[in-house]
C-alpha positions as MATLAB code, in Angstrom:
seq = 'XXXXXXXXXXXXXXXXXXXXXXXXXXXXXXXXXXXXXXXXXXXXXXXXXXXXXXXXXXXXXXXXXXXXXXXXXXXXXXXXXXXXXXXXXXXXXXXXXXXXXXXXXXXXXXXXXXXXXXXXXXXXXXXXXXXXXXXXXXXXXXXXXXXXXXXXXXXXXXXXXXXXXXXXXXXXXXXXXXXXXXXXXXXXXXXXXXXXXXXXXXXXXXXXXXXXXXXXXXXXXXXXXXXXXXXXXXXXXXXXXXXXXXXXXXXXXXXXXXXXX';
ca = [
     264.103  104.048  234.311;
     264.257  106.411  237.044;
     264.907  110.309  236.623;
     268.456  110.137  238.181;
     270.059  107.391  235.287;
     268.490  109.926  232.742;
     269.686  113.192  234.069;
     273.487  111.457  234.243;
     273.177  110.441  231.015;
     272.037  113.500  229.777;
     274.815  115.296  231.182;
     277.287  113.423  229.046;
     275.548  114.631  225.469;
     277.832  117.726  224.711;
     280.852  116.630  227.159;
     281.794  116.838  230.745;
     282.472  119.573  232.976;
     286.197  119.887  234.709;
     286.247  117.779  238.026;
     284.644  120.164  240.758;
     283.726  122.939  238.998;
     280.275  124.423  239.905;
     277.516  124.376  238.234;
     273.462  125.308  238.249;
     272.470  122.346  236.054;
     271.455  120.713  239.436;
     267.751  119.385  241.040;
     265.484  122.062  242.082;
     262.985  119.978  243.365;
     261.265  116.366  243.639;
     263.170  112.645  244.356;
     265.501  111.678  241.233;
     264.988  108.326  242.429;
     261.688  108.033  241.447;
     260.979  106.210  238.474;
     259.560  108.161  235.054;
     256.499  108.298  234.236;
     256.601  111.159  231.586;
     259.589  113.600  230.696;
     258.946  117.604  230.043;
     261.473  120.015  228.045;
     261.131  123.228  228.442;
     262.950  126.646  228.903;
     261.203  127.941  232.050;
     259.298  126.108  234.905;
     256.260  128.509  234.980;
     252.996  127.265  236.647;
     252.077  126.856  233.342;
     254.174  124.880  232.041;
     254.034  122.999  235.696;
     250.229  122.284  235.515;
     250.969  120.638  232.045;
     253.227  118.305  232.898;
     251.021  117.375  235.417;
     247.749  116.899  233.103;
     250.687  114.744  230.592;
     251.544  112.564  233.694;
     255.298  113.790  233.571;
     257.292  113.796  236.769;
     260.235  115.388  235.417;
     260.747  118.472  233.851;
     264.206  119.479  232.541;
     264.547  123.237  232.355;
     267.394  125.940  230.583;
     266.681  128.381  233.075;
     266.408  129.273  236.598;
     263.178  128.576  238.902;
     263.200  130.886  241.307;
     264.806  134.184  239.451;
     268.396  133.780  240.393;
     270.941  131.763  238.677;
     272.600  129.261  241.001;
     268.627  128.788  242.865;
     270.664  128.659  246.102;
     268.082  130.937  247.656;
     264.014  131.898  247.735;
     264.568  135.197  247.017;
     260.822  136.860  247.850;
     257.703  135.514  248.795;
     256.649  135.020  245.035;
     259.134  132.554  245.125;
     257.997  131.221  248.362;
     254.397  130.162  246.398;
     255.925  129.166  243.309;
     258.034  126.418  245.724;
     255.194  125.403  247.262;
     253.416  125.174  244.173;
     255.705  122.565  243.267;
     255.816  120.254  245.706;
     252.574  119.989  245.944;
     252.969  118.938  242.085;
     255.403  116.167  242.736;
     257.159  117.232  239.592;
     260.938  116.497  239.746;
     262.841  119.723  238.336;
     266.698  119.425  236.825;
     268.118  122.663  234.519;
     269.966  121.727  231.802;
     272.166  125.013  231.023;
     275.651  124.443  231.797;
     276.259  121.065  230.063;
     274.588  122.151  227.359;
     276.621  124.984  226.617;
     279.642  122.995  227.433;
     281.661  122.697  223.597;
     281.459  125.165  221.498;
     279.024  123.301  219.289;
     276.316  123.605  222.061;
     272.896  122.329  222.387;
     271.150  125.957  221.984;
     273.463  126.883  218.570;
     272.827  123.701  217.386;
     268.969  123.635  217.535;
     268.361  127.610  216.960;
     270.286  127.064  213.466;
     268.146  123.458  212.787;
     265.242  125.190  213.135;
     266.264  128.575  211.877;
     265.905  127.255  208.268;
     269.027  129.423  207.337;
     271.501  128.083  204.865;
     275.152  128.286  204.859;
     278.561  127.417  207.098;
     278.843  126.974  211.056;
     281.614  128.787  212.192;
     282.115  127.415  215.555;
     284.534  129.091  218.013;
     286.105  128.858  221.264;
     283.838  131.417  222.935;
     281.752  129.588  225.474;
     278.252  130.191  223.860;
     278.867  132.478  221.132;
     279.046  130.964  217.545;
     279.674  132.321  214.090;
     277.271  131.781  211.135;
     277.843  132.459  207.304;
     274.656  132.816  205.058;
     275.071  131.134  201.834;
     273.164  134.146  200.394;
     273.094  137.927  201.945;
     270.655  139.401  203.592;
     269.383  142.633  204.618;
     268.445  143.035  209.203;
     265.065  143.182  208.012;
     264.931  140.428  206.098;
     267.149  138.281  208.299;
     264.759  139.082  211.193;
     261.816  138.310  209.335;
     262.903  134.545  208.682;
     263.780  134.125  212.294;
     260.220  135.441  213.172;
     258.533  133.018  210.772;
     260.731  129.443  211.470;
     261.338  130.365  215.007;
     258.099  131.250  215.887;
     259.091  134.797  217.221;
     256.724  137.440  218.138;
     258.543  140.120  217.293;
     262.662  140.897  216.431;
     263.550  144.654  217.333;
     266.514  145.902  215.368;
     269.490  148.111  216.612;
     271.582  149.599  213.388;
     271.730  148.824  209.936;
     268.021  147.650  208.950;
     268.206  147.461  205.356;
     271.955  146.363  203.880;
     272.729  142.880  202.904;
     275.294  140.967  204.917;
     276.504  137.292  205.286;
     277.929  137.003  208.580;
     276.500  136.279  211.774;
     277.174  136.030  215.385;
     275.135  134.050  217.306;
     275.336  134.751  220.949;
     271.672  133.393  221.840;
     270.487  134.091  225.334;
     272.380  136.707  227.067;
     276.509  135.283  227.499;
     278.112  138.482  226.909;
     280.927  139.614  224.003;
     277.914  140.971  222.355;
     280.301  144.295  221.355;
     283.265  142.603  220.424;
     281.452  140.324  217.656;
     279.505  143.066  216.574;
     282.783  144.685  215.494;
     283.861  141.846  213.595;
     279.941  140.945  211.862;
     277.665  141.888  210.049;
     274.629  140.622  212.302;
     274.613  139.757  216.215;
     272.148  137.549  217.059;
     270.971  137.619  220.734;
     268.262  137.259  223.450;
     268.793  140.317  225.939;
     270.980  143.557  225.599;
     271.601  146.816  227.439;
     269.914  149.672  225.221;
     272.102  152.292  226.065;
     275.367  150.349  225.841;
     275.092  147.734  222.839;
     271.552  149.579  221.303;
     273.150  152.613  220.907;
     276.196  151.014  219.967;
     274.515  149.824  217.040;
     272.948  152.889  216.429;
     276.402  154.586  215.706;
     277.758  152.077  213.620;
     274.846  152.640  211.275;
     275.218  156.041  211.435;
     278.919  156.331  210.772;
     277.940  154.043  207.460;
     278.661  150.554  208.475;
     276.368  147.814  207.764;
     275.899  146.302  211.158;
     272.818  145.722  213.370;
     271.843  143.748  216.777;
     268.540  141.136  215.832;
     267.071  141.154  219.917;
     265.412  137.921  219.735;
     264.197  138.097  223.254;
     265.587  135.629  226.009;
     263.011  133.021  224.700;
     262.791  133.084  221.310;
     266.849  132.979  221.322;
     267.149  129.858  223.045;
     263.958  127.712  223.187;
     264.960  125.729  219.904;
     267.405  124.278  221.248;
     265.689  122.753  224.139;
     263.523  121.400  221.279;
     266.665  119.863  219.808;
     267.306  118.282  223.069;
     263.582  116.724  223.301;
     264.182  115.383  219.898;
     267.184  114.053  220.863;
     266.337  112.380  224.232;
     263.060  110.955  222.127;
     265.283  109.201  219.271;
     267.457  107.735  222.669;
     264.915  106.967  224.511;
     261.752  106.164  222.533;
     260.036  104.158  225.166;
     259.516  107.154  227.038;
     256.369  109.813  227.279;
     258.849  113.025  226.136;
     257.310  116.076  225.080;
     258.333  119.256  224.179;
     256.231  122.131  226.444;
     256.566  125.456  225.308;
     256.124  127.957  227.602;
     255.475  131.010  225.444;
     257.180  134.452  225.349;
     257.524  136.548  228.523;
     255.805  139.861  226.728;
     252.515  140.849  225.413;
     251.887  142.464  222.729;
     248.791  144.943  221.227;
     247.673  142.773  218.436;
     248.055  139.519  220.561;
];
């Protein structure tokens, strides 16, 4: 099978994009004509993750996010970039990101496999927000303890809290990664789940709600952490498709450090 018939059928698991709109989920690197002799998920191309596939014999690696630090990778921005390019093609690894048409129904890849993996119980709520979803907890819980099971089943370092820390609530907002209308859910829930926010706009935004007595808080999940389950869902789903195939899941580990690591 080569890379090329897998990538287009790929692109058709949550829907299709409107004829000729643009999009980043294109090749960053390599021949999609080549045939495959191993398939990598991941949510970042680091050199890492890179030398991996190579030591796995994969020769394509589908990504969520950019290579080369800006978001369309129309351009090498510094001469990091310059190495990491070089770096590889001398790999031979094929690169595709797989952002847009996953997000592309409002019951998107990333919601989909940060809730299967979440082990939270209750009702989807899914609306027509590109990327931002709704989730109802069949029992309350308190920030703290909400952040707590996302830590454990998600595999997260470490959830910071902005708000309410300790007042039990049943409804969520997820708006994994960083797509925005982070203030205007936070108005209407309890909990906003999210990768990335602005302290001094959203943080302290939270702050004040909690301090004028309403029980809402921001769970930062980190950019990661918020979104990497679902490109696990997608490796479990291209492996039940496509079983024949060498597909494996790479992680590529959280961005920060910490002092206990």
């Amino acid at each position: 099978m080569k890379i090329s018939d897998l990538f287009n059928e790929m692109i058709t698991y949550f829907g299709n994009l409107d004829e000729g709109e643009l999009t980043c989920d294109t090749y960053k690197s390599g021949n999609p004509d080549n045939e495959i002799t191993g398939v990598g998920i991941s949510m970042f191309a680091t050199p890492e993750v890179i030398k991996e596939c190579v030591n796995q014999n994969i020769n394509f690696l589908i990504i969520h996010e950019p290579v080369f630090y800006n978001h369309w990778d129309d351009h090498i921005p510094n001469k990091l970039a310059e190495e990491k390019k070089k770096f590889i093609e001398n790999s031979g690894i094929t690169i595709a990101r797989y952002h847009d048409y996953g997000h592309i129904t409002g019951n998107d890849l990333i919601y989909e496999g940060e809730i299967k993996f979440s082990g939270l119980e209750g009702r989807k709520i899914i609306t027509d927000i590109c990327a931002v979803n709704r989730f109802e907890l069949a029992e309350a819980l308190t920030a703290k303890e909400l952040a707590a099971k996302l830590e454990k089943n998600l595999g997260i370092k470490h959830i910071k809290i902005a708000g309410c820390p300790d007042k039990k609530g049943k409804m969520i907002s997820c708006c994994f990664g960083t797509p925005g209308h982070v203030a205007e859910e936070l108005a209407d829930n309890d909990f906003v789940l999210t990768g990335e926010i602005c302290e001094w706009e959203i943080g302290e935004m939270a702050r004040d709600y909690a301090q004028l007595g309403y029980n809402k808080a921001v769970l930062v999940m980190g950019h990661i952490g918020s979104e990497r389950a679902g490109m696990m869902h997608l490796a479990d789903m291209v492996k039940e498709k496509h079983p024949e195939l060498n597909i494996r899941y790479i992680e590529c580990g959280e961005v920060y450090s910490y002092t206990d690591d």
